[in-house]
C-alpha positions, 0 to 999 in steps of 0.5 A, a space after each residue: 215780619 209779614 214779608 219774612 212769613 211770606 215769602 217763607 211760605 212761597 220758597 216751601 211752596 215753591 220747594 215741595 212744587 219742586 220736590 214734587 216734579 221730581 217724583 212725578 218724573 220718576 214715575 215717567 220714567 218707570 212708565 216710558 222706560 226712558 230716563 230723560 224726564 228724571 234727568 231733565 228734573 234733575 238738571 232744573 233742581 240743580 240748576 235752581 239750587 246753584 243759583 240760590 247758593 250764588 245769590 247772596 241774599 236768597 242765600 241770607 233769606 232761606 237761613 232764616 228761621 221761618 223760612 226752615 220752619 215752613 220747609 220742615 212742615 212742607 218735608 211732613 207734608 210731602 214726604 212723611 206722611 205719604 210714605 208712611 200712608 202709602 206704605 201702609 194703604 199698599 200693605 192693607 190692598 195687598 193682603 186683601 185683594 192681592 197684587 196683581 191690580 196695584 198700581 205701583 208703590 211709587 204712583 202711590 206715595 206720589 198721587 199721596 205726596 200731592 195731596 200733601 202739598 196741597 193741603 200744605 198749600 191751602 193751610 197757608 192760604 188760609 193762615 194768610 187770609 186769617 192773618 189779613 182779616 186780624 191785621 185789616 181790623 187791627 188797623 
């Protein structure tokens, strides 16, 4: 049941590490004009969701539940949270300051979307060392 919950949270880590590169490409691309680093992104996620769905036991690893479990937290997250916090911090400068020094939304949720990651990241460090602590005295 340990190895399931670990390697759960690797594979959702690993996953919002990769969702993550995506985002950060595409402000890349915004910023250089150029779609390369959004393609290159692309090419790596499909290439890394082709070979999950070829090898058959990460294929059987990533159904099971803990596995779904922890991406959906890593999807809150990475992905929830930020928009709605950018979404929302972008509206509130707008109205006060103006427009014209912000920095794009897309900035925004991304600089949000790693600072979600990372708190994901970091919850699951400690809910482990928590977790070896119990098991060590237990033992």
């Amino acid at each position: 049941m340990h190895n399931v919950r670990r390697y759960a949270d690797v594979i959702a880590s690993l996953e919002g590490l990769m969702w993550l590169a995506l985002g950060w490409s595409i402000t890349l691309s915004i910023y250089q004009g150029n779609p390369e680093p959004t393609l290159a992104a692309i090419l790596l996620i499909a290439t890394l969701v082709f070979f999950s769905w070829v090898h058959r036991p990460f294929r059987l690893l990533i159904r099971r539940y803990h596995v779904r479990k922890r991406r959906t937290d890593m999807w809150i997250h990475l992905l929830g949270l930020p928009l709605l916090l950018a979404m929302f911090f972008h509206i509130l400068l707008d109205a006060l300051f103006g427009g014209a020094w912000l920095p794009p939304k897309m900035l925004a949720v991304n600089i949000l979307a790693s600072a979600g990651w990372l708190t994901f990241v970091v919850t699951l460090l400690v809910k482990f060392v928590i977790h070896s602590v119990k098991s060590a005295k237990k033992a």
